[in-house]
N, C-alpha and C positions, 0 to 999 in steps of 0.2 A: 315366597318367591322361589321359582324352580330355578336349577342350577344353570340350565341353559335359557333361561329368561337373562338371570345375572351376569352373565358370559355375554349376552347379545349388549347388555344393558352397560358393560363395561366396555366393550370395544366400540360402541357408539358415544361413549363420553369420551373415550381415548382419542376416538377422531376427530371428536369437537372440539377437543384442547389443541391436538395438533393443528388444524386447520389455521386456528389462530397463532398458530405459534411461529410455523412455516413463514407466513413474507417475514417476520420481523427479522429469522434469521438469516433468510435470503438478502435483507435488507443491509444488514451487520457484517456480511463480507464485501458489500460494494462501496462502505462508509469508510472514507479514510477520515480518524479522528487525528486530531490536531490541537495538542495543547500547548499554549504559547510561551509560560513560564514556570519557575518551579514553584511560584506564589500563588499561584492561577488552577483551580482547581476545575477549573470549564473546560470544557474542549469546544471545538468547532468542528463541524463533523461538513464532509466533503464528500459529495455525490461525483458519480464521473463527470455530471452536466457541468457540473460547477468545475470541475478540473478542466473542460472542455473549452468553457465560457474564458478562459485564461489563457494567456499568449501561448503558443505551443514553440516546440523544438523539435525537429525531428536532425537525426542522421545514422546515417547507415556504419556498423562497425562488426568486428569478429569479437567472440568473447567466447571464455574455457567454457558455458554451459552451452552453447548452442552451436549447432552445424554451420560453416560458411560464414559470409557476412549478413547480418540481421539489419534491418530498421526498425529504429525505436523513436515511437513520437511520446509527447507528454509536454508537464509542466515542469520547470525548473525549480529544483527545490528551493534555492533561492525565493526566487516569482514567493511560493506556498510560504514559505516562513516570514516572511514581507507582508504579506496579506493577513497573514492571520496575527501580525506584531509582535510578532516571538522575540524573546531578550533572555538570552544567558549563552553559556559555552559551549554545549555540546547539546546534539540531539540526540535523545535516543530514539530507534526506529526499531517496531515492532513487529512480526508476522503473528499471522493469524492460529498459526502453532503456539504461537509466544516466544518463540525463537526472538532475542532481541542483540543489538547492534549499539554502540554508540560510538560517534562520528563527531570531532570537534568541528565547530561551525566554522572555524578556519581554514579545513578543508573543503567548503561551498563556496565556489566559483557560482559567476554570474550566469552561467548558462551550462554546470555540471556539476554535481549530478544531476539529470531531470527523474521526477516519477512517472514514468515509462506506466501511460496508459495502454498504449498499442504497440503492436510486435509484428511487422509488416503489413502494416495495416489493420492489424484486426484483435479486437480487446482479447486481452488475455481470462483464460479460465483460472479457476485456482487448481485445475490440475496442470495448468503449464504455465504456472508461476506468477499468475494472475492473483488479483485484481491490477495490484500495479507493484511493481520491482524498480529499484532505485538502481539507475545505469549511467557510467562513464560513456563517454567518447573514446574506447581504449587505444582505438589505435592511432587516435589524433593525437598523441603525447604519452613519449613514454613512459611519464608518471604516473599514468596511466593503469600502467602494466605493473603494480605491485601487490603484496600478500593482503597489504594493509587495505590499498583500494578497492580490491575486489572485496576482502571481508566486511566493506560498506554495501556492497550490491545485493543489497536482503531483498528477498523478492516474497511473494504473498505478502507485501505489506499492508496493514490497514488501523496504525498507530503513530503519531509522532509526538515526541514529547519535549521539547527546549528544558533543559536543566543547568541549573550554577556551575 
């Protein structure tokens, strides 16, 4: 076999593997996985439909990464960890970096944080923080407005994990 047969014959398997490979990881940034406990070795994996098909929240607030006042709709993390029957203390929540966060479940309110599908309307990308980012209501209480609260607002998220 000549050298540029093997060259042709290489970069035609190369695209055949990529071909396949392509939606699964396209598929792997829009999946927020969701594991319920530290017992629990499953996840539950969460398409945005599914996020959608779920009570929503929206409202409009200012926050340190973004210009002006934002709207952010989504699901209440609450809502998400209820649904999927999470049980323990603390979540950890993960980006898609791997960047991870953990958040005692004692600070999830009924209706804050929500995971912030949309960002005036319109899905976020993972170049602007997308798939979904975990966001306060900042300016609705000044509790709001802390080092601690904001270092929950991990955004490219698309892991959650309830732990002891």
């Amino acid at each position: 076999m000549s050298a540029t047969l093997r060259s042709r014959a290489s970069a035609v398997l190369f695209a055949l593997i990529l071909s396949f490979q392509t939606p699964a990881m396209a598929q792997s940034l829009t999946t927020l996985q969701v594991t319920p406990s530290s017992s629990q070795s499953e996840s539950l994996a969460f398409e945005l439909a599914d996020l959608d098909a779920m009570d929503q929240v929206t409202f409009s607030t200012t926050t340190i990464w973004t210009d002006g006042e934002t709207t952010f709709s989504g699901v209440p993390l609450k809502a998400l960890l209820d649904k999927a029957a999470a049980r323990g203390a603390v979540v950890e929540m993960v980006a898609l970096n791997d960047y991870k966060v953990s958040m005692p479940l004692v600070e999830v309110e009924e209706f804050a944080p929500i995971v912030a599908t949309r960002m005036n309307g319109e899905t976020m990308s993972v170049r602007d923080k997308g798939p979904y980012w975990v966001v306060f209501p900042y300016d609705q209480n000044s509790r709001y407005q802390s080092e601690t609260i904001y270092s929950y607002s991990i955004w490219q998220l698309n892991r959650l994990k309830v732990v002891d």
